[in-house]
TIDOZA-902351 format. One line per 3 residues: for each residue x, y, z of C-alpha. Coordinates in nm, 3 decimals, decimal comma. Example, Ala and Ser with C-alpha at 12.3 -4.5 7.8 and 13.67 -1.06 7.14 Angstrom:
REM TIDOZA-902351
1,230 -0,450 0,780; 1,367 -0,106 0,714
//
This chain:
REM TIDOZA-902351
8,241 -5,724 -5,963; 8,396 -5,895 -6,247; 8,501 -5,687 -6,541
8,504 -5,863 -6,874; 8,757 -5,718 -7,176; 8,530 -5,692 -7,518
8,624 -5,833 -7,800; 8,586 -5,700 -8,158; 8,238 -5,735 -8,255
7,948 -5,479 -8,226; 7,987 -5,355 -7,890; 8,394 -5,335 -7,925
8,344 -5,108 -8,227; 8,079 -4,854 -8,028; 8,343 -4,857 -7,742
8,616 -4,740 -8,005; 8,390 -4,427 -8,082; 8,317 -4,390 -7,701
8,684 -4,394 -7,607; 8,802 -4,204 -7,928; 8,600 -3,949 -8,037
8,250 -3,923 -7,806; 8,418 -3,835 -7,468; 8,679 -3,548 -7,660
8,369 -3,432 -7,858; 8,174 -3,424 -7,480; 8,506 -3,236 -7,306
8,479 -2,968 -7,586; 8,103 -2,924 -7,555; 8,117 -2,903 -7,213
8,351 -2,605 -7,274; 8,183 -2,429 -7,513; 7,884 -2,431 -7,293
8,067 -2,262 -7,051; 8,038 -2,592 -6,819; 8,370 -2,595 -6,711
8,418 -2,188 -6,663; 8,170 -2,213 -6,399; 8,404 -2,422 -6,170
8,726 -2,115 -6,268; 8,392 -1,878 -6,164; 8,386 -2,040 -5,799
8,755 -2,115 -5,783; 8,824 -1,743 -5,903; 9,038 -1,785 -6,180
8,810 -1,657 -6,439; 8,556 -1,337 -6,543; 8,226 -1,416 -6,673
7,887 -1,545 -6,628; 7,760 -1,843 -6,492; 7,593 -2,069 -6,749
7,396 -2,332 -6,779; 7,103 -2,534 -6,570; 7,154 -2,496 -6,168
7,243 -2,901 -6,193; 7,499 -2,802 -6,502; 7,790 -2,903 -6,280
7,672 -3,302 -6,284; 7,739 -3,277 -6,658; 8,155 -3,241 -6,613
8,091 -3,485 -6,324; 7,922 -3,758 -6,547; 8,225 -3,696 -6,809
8,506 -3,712 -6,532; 8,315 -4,082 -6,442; 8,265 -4,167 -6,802
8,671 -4,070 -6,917; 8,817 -4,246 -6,583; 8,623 -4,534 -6,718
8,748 -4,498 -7,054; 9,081 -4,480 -6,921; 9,057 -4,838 -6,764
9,024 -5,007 -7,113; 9,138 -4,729 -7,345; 9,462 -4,512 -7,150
9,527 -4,216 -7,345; 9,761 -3,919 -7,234; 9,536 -3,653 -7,365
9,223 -3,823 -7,169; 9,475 -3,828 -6,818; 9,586 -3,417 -6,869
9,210 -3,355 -6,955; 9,118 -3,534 -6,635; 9,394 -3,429 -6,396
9,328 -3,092 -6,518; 8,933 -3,093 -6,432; 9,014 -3,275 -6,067
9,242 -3,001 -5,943; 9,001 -2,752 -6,074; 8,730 -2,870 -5,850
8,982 -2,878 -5,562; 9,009 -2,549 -5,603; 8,663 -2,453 -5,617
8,546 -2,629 -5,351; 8,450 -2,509 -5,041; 8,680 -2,573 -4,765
8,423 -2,740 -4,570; 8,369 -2,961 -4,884; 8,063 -2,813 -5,048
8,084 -2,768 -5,434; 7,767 -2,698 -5,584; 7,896 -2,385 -5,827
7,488 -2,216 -5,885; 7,472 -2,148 -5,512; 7,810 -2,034 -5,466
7,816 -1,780 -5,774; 7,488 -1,646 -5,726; 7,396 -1,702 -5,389
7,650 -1,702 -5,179; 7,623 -1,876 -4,834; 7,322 -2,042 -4,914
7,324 -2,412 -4,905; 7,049 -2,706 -4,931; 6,787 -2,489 -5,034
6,484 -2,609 -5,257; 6,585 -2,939 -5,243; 6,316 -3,084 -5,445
6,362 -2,902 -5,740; 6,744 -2,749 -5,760; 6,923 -3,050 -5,769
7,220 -3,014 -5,507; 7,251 -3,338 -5,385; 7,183 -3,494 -5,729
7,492 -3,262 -5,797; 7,683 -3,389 -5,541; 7,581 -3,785 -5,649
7,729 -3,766 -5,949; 8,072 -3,608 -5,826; 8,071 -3,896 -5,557
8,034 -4,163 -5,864; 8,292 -4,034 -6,067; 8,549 -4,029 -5,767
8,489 -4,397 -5,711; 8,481 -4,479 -6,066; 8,802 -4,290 -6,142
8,951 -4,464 -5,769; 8,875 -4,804 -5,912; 9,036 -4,711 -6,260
9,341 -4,552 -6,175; 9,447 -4,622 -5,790; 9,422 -4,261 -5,785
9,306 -4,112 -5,450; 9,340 -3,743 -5,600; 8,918 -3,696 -5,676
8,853 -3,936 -5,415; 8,989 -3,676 -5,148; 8,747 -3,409 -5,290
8,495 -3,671 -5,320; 8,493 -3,745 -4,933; 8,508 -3,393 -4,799
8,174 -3,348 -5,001; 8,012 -3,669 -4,833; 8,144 -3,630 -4,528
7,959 -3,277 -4,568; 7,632 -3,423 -4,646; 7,661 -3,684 -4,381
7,736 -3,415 -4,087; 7,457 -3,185 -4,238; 7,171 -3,398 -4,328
7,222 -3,704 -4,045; 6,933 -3,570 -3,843; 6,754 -3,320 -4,097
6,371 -3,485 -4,152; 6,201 -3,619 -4,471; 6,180 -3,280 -4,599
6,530 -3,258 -4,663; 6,506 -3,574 -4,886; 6,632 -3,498 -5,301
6,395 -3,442 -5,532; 6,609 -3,542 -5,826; 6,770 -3,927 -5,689
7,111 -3,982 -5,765; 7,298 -3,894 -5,408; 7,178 -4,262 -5,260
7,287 -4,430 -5,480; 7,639 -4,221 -5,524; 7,693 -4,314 -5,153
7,605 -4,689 -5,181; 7,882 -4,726 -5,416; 8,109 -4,488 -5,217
8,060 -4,711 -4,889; 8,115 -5,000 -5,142; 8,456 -4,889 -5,189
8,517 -4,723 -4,867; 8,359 -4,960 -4,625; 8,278 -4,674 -4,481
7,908 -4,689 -4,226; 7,816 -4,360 -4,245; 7,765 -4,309 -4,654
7,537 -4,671 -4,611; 7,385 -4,528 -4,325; 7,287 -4,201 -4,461
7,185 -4,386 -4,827; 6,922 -4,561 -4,579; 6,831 -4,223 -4,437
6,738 -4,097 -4,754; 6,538 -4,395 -4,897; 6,356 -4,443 -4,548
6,225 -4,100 -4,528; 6,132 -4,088 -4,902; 5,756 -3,993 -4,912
5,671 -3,873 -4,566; 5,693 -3,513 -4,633; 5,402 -3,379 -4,415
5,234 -3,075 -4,558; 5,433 -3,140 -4,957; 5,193 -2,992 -5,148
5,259 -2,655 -4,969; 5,617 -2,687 -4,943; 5,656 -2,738 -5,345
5,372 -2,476 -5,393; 5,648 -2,249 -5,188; 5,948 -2,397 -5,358
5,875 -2,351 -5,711; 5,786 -1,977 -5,591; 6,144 -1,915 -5,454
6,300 -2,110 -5,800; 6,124 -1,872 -5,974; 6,191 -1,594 -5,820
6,560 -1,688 -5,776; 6,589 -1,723 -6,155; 6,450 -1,370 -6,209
6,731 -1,227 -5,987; 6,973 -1,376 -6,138; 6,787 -1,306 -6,471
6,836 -0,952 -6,389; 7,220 -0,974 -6,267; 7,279 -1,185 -6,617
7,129 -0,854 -6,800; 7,306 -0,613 -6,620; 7,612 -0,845 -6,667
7,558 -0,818 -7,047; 7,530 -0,475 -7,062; 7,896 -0,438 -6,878
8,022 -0,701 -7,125; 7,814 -0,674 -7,449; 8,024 -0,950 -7,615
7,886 -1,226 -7,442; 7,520 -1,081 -7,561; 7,512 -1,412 -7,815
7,593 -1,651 -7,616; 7,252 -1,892 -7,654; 7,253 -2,256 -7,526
7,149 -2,505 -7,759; 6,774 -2,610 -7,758; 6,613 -2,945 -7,690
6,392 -3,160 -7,995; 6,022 -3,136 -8,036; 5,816 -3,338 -7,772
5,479 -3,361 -7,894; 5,277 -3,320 -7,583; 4,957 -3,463 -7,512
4,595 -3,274 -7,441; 4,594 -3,130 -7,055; 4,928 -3,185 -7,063
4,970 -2,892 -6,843; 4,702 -2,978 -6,600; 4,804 -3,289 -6,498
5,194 -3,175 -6,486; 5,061 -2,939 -6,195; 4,841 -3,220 -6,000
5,180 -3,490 -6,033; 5,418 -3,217 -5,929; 5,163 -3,084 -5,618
5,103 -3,498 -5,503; 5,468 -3,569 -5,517; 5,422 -3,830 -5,828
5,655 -3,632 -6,002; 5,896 -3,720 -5,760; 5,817 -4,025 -5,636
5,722 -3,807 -5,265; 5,389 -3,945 -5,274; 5,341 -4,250 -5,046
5,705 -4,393 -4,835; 5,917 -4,616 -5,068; 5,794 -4,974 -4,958
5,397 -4,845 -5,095; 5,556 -4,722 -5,424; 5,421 -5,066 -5,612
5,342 -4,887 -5,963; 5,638 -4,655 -6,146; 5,497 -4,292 -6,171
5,665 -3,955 -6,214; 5,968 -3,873 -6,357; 6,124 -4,165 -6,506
6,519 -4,108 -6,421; 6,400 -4,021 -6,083; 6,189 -4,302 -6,073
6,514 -4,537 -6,215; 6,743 -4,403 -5,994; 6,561 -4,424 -5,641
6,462 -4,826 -5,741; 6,835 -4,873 -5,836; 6,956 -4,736 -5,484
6,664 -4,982 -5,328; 6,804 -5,217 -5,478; 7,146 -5,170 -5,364
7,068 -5,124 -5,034; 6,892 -5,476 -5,035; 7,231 -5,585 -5,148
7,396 -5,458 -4,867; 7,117 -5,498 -4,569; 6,850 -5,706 -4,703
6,797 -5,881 -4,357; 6,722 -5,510 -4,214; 6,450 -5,403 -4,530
6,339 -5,688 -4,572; 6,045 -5,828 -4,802; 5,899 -5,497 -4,805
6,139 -5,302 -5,031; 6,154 -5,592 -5,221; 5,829 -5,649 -5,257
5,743 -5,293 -5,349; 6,021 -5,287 -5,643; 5,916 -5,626 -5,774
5,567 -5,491 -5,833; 5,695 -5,197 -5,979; 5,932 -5,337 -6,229
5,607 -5,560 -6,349; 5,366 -5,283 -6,359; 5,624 -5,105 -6,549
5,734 -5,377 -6,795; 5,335 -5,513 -6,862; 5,175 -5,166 -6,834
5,389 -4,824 -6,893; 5,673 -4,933 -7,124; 5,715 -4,893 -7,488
5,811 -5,210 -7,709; 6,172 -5,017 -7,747; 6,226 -5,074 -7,378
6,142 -4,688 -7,401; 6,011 -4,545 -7,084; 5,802 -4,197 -7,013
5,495 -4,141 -7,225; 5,448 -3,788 -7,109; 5,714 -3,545 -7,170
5,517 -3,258 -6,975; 5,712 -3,469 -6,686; 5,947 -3,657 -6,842
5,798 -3,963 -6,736; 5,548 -4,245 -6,727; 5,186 -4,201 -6,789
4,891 -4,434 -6,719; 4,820 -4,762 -6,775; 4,889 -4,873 -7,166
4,931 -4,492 -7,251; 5,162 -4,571 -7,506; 5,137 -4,283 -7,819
5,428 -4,366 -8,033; 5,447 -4,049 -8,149; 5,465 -3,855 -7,768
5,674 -4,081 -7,631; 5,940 -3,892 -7,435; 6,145 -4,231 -7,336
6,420 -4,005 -7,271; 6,803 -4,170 -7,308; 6,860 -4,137 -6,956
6,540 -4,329 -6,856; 6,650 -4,643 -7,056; 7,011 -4,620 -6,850
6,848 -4,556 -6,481; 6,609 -4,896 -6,579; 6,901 -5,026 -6,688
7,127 -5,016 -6,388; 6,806 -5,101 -6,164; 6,770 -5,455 -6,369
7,108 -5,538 -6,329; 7,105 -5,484 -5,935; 6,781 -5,680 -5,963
6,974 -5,946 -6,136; 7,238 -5,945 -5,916; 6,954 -5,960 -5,605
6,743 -6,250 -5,739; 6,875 -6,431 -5,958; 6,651 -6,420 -6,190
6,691 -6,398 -6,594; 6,400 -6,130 -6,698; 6,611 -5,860 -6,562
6,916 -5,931 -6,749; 6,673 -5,946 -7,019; 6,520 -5,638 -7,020
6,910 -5,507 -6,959; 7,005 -5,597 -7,282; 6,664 -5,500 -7,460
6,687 -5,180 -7,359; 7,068 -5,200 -7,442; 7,065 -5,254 -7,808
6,736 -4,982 -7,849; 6,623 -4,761 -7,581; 6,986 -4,688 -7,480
7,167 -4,726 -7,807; 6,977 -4,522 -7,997; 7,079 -4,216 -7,784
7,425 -4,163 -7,930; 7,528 -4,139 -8,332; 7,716 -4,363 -8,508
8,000 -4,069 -8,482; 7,965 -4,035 -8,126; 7,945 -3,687 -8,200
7,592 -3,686 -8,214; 7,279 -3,754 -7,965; 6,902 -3,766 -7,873
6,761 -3,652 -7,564; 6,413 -3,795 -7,616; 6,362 -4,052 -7,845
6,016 -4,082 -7,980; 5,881 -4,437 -8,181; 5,692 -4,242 -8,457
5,862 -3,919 -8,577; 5,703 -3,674 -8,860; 6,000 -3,403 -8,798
6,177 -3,180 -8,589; 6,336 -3,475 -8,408; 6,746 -3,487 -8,486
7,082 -3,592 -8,338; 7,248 -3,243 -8,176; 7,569 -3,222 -8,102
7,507 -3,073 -7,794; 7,206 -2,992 -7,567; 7,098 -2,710 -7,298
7,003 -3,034 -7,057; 7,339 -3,242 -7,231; 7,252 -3,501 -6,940
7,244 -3,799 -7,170; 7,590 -3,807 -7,375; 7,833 -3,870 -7,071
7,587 -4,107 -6,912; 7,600 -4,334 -7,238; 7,977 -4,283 -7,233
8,034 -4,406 -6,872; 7,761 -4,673 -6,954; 7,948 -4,799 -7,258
8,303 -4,765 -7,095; 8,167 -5,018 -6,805; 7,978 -5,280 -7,068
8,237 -5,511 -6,925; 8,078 -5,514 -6,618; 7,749 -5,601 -6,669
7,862 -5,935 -6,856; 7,928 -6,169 -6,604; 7,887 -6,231 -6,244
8,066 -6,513 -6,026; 8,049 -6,652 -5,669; 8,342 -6,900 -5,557
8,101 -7,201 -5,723; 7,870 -7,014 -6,027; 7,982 -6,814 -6,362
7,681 -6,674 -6,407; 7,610 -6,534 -6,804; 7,408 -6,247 -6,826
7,503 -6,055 -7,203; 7,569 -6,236 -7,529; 7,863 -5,987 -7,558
8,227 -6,082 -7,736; 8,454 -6,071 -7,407; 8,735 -6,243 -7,175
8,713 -6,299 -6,814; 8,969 -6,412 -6,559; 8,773 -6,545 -6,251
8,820 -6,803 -5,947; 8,561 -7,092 -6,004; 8,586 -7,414 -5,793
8,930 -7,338 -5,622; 9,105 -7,265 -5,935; 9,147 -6,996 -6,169
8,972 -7,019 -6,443; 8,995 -6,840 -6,795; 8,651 -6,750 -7,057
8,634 -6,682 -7,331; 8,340 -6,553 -7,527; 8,288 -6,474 -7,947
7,938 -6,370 -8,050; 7,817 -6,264 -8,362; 7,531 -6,108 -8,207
7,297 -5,888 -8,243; 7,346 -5,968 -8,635; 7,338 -6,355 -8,639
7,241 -6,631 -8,361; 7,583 -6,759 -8,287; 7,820 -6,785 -8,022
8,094 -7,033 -7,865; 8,242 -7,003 -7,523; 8,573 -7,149 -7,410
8,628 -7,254 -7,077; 8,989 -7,312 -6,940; 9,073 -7,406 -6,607
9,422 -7,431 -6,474; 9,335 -7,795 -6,311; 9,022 -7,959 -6,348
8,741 -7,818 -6,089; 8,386 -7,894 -6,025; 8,139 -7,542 -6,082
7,853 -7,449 -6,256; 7,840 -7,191 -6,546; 7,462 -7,069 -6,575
7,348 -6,926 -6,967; 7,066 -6,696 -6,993; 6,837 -6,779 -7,314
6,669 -6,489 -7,404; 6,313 -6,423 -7,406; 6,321 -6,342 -7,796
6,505 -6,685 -7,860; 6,173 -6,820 -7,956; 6,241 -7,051 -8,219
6,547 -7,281 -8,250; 6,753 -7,275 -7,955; 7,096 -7,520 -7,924
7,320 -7,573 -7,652; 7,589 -7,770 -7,640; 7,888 -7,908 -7,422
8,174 -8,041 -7,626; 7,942 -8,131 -7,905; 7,684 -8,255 -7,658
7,338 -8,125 -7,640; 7,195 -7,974 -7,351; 6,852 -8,001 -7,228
6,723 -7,640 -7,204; 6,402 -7,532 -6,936; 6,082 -7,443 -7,098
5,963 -7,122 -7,175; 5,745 -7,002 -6,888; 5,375 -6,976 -7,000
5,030 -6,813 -6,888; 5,196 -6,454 -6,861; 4,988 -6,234 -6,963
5,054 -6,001 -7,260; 5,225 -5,721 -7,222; 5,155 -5,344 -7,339
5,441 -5,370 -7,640; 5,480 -5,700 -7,690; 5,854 -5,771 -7,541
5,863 -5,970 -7,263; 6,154 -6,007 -7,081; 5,960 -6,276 -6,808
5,993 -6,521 -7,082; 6,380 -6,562 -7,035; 6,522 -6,823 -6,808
6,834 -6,978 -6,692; 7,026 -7,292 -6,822; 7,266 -7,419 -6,543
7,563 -7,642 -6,650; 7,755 -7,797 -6,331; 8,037 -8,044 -6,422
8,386 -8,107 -6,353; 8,556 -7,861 -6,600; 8,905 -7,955 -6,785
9,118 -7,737 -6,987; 8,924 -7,765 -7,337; 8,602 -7,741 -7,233
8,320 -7,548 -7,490; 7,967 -7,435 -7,528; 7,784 -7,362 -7,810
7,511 -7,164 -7,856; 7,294 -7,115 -8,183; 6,988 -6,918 -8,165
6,746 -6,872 -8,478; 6,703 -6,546 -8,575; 6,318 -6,478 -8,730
6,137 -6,173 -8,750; 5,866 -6,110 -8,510; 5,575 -5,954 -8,537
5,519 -5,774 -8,192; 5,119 -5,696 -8,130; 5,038 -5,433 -7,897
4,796 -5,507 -7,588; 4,426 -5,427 -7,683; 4,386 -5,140 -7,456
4,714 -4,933 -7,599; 4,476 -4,742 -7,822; 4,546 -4,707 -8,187
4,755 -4,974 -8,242; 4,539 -5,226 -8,390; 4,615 -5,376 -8,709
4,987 -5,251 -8,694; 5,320 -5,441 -8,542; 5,646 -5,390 -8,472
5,914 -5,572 -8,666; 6,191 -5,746 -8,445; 6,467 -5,963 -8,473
6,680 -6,081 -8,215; 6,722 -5,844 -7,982; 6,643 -5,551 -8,152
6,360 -5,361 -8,269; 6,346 -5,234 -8,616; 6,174 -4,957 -8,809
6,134 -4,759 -9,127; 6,311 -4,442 -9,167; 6,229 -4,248 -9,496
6,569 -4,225 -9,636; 6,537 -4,554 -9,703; 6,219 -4,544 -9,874
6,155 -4,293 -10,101; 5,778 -4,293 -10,263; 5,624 -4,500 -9,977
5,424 -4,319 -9,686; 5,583 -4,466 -9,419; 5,317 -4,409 -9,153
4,993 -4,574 -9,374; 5,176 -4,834 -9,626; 5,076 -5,165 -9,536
5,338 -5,471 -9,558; 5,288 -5,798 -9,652; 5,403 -6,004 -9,355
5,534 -6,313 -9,566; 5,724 -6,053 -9,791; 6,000 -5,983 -9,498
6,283 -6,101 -9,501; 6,656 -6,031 -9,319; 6,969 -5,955 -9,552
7,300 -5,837 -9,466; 7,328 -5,462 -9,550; 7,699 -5,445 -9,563
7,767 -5,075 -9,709; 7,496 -4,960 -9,522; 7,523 -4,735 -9,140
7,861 -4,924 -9,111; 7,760 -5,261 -9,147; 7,405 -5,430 -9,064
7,154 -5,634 -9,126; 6,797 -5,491 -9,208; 6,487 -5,631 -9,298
6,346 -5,624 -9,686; 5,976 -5,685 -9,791; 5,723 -5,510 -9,995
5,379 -5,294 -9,949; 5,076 -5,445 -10,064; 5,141 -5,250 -10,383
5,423 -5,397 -10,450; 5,651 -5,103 -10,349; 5,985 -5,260 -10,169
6,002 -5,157 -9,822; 6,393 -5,126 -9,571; 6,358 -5,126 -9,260
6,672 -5,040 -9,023; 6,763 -5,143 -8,680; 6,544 -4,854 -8,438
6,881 -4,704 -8,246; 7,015 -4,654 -8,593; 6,739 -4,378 -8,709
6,859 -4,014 -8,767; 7,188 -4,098 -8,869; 7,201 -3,980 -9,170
6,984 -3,608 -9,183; 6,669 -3,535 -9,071; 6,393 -3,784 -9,153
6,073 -3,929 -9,064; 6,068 -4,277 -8,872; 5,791 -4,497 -8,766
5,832 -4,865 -8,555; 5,508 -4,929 -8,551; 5,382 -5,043 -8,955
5,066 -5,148 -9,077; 5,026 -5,490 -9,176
//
């Protein structure tokens, strides 16, 4: 993979607050949630209670993956002691046999693999797995890999013949050991990847065996429920200890009801029908994210033995989602009874759950799409989903985060410091700390541009190595300028991706000369939000490069009035404001006397201004009611940094 450096510009600056505040403000969260004591628990170096969610271990997991990333790009002693100091820690409390799953092993000892679908062990398990290879690939290290490979080497020998009902109902562990074989080269973590995703969805008897799991989860929690109290009473001091709640989901009528029929037909987690039938997203949508992302990576790797129909089974899938069950944000989950998707163009702004984590897991599936086909609308969607339905997750501090993000919000939705289900912060961090990643991609012949992202590359093009590099005033303004420097002249091809929102005005040029650019794909049919990532396409530039070589890029920058479909009810007569790539909205801080939710804006009244002294430096869109009252609107992943508020994206016009 070819990892770019970022240069100042927007996403350098949010990597600065990743690297130096967001993952020591994570590291002393997960502390004071008693995260890490759980691991002293099971290693026996500490008295206490175990706290937190059964799958609280993947939370130090995603921060050990997110600070070895860090580390790569932004080495700090601090960040090495606080991860040296967390690896030999889960030496120690792991199992000799390589097990390390701390809920079982405090509270029920000798008791492995059990409930599968709902207690999240091998999800667990995935996560430790990623963050030994990412913290392998940043620092040479083998120290986490070792602990890393007794606990796949565990899964392997245990679950190499078990049957489909010993499939995860939380995916994560296929796609950990994709990326471990990636490293390793080792057959049996691919093998046992393809296990998983081949006997997804041919549970026989499900509905019965979740009926009987949920039963045991329960009554599991009540017994320890009862130890915790008896605990308490030995050690009254740790009576007010309370984990920190969740924000207000708005739920939806039978919200209850039809949580019970998805979790009893295995929508919930994708256990319905085997993988290659799963054409239309459903259930849970980091679930949902993570199993396609691990399809797709197996394609990768053995597309000759899948085939067209994993491929043809995701494809479907991403286009239901992306014309059908996803919010203009790139937001996805319109229930959050399950966390996830609901029907067809059931798209309430104000109970969407789109939940942080959602917007990553699409994210990383799109980009293994990309890599798979070739094709621009999943970079697309990549970085529309980058700049809102991911952004938005963490505070401009990086001290601050929402879980779910809703697109209309009358109260009780704020950025926490911390949450009872803190799954989100670390998996921005890691996310941010790889950006570099997702920039480029190369073969011996093609430089391949898939972000408008400030950034150098080193990379081998036509026999010779060949220096980029990239300055971009995006998201802001429509400008960037790519240098190209070969050591000797070579012959290769350097593809751009115009974006789907580049609508207007769209230059390219070589050294001053103009390039011809492909036509934006027509007939598609609307989509629920009005995005549409299928509108992007490729521009392929093959020459013979010499040192001095440049391309230009200028893209206009309008506003956009996105239109809902027709059949994503109450929605007429409103839009949502975008520009660029990102999707704005009105927060009531910034306009005081207007109701936000039924003021109606005159269209030819907008207008984009730099906002220098305002959220650090932005641009936001001015214009007026139909009363005359001026309007502000603010980029959407910006909202709630500044108090509580109300927001709404989609206005009346």
């Amino acid at each position: 993979m070819n990892q770019a450096s970022i240069l100042p510009g927007f996403w350098f600056e949010r990597q600065q607050v990743n690297a130096g505040r967001a993952i020591f403000h994570q590291w002393d969260m997960l502390e004071a949630s008693g995260c890490l004591n759980n691991f002293r628990l099971a290693a026996g170096e500490a008295e206490g209670w175990r706290e937190g969610w059964f799958f609280a271990d993947s939370d130090a997991y995603k921060w050990l993956d997110a600070a070895a990333r860090i580390s790569a790009s932004h080495p700090s002693p601090e960040l090495t002691t606080g991860m040296d100091d967390l690896i030999a820690l889960l030496g120690r409390a792991q199992a000799p046999d390589g097990y390390l799953y701390t809920y079982n092993q405090l509270h029920f000892p000798g008791m492995r693999w059990f409930n599968l679908q709902i207690e999240h062990e091998l999800y667990c398990h995935g996560h430790l797995i990623e963050a030994g290879v990412a913290h392998k690939i940043a620092t040479g290290s083998d120290s986490l890999l070792q602990i890393v490979r007794r606990a796949a080497d565990r899964i392997v020998q245990d679950f190499r013949e078990a049957g489909p009902e010993s499939t995860d109902g939380h995916e994560e562990i296929e796609l950990a050991l994709i990326r471990l074989y990636r490293l390793t080269g080792e057959e049996a973590y691919l093998a046992q990847a393809e296990r998983f995703l081949a006997q997804r969805g041919r549970i026989q008897g499900f509905t019965w065996m979740i009926w009987q799991q949920n039963t045991s989860v329960a009554d599991r929690r009540k017994f320890i429920n009862q130890q915790r109290q008896e605990f308490i009473a030995a050690h009254p001091e740790h009576a007010g200890f309370e984990l920190p709640p969740g924000n207000k989901a708005i739920q939806p009528r039978n919200s209850a009801l039809r949580s019970k029929l998805s979790g009893l037909s295995g929508k919930t987690l994708q256990q319905h029908t085997p993988f290659e039938k799963q054409s239309i997203p459903v259930g849970h949508a980091v679930r949902f994210g993570y199993l396609e992302t691990a399809a797709a990576m197996l394609l990768r790797e053995k597309a000759a033995d899948k085939g067209a129909g994993y491929r043809e089974a995701m494809e479907k899938a991403w286009e239901r989602m992306v014309t059908r069950r996803m919010y203009v944000t790139g937001g996805l989950g319109a229930r959050p009874d399950i966390e996830g998707f609901g029907n067809d163009y059931e798209l309430n702004p104000e109970y969407a759950y789109a939940e942080t984590c959602a917007a990553l897991a699409s994210m990383f599936w799109s980009w293994e799409l990309a890599l798979l086909t070739g094709q621009a609308k999943y970079s697309d969607l990549f970085e529309w989903q980058l700049y809102n339905a991911a952004a938005v997750g963490m505070g401009l501090s990086g001290e601050s985060y929402l879980y779910n993000n809703p697109l209309a919000c009358r109260g009780g939705v704020t950025r926490k410091p911390w949450y009872a289900v803190p799954c989100c912060p670390s998996n921005l961090s890691r996310t941010w700390a790889n950006l570099g990643e997702y920039i480029y991609a190369a073969d011996p012949h093609r430089l391949t541009i898939h972000q408008w992202i400030g950034s150098t590359l080193d990379v081998e093009l036509g026999g010779t190595k060949v220096s980029v590099e990239m300055t971009s005033a995006l998201p802001w303004i429509g400008d960037v300028n790519i240098q190209v420097q070969p050591e000797v002249p070579a012959e290769f091809s350097i593809a751009l991706r115009i974006p789907s929102w580049a609508t207007e005005r769209v230059q390219v040029q070589i050294n001053h000369t103009p390039v011809e650019l492909p036509p934006i794909p027509v007939g598609l049919k609307p989509t629920a939000g009005g995005y549409d990532p299928r509108k992007s396409r490729f521009v392929t530039l093959h020459r013979r490069w010499s040192t001095g070589g440049e391309i230009t890029l200028h893209i206009d920058l309008p506003i956009t009035l996105q239109r809902a479909h027709p059949r994503v009810k109450g929605h007429a007569g409103k839009a949502a404001l975008t520009r660029g790539p990102l999707v704005y909205c009105l927060e009531s801080v910034d306009n005081p006397g207007v109701d936000i939710f039924t003021a109606r804006l005159r269209p030819e009244s907008l207008h984009a201004e730099a906002a220098p002294d305002l959220l650090g430096g932005i641009w936001v869109l001015r214009g007026e009611t139909e009363g005359g009252a001026p309007v502000t609107a603010i980029p959407y992943a910006l909202w709630g940094n500044r108090g509580e508020s109300q927001m709404n994206v989609w206005v009346n016009l």
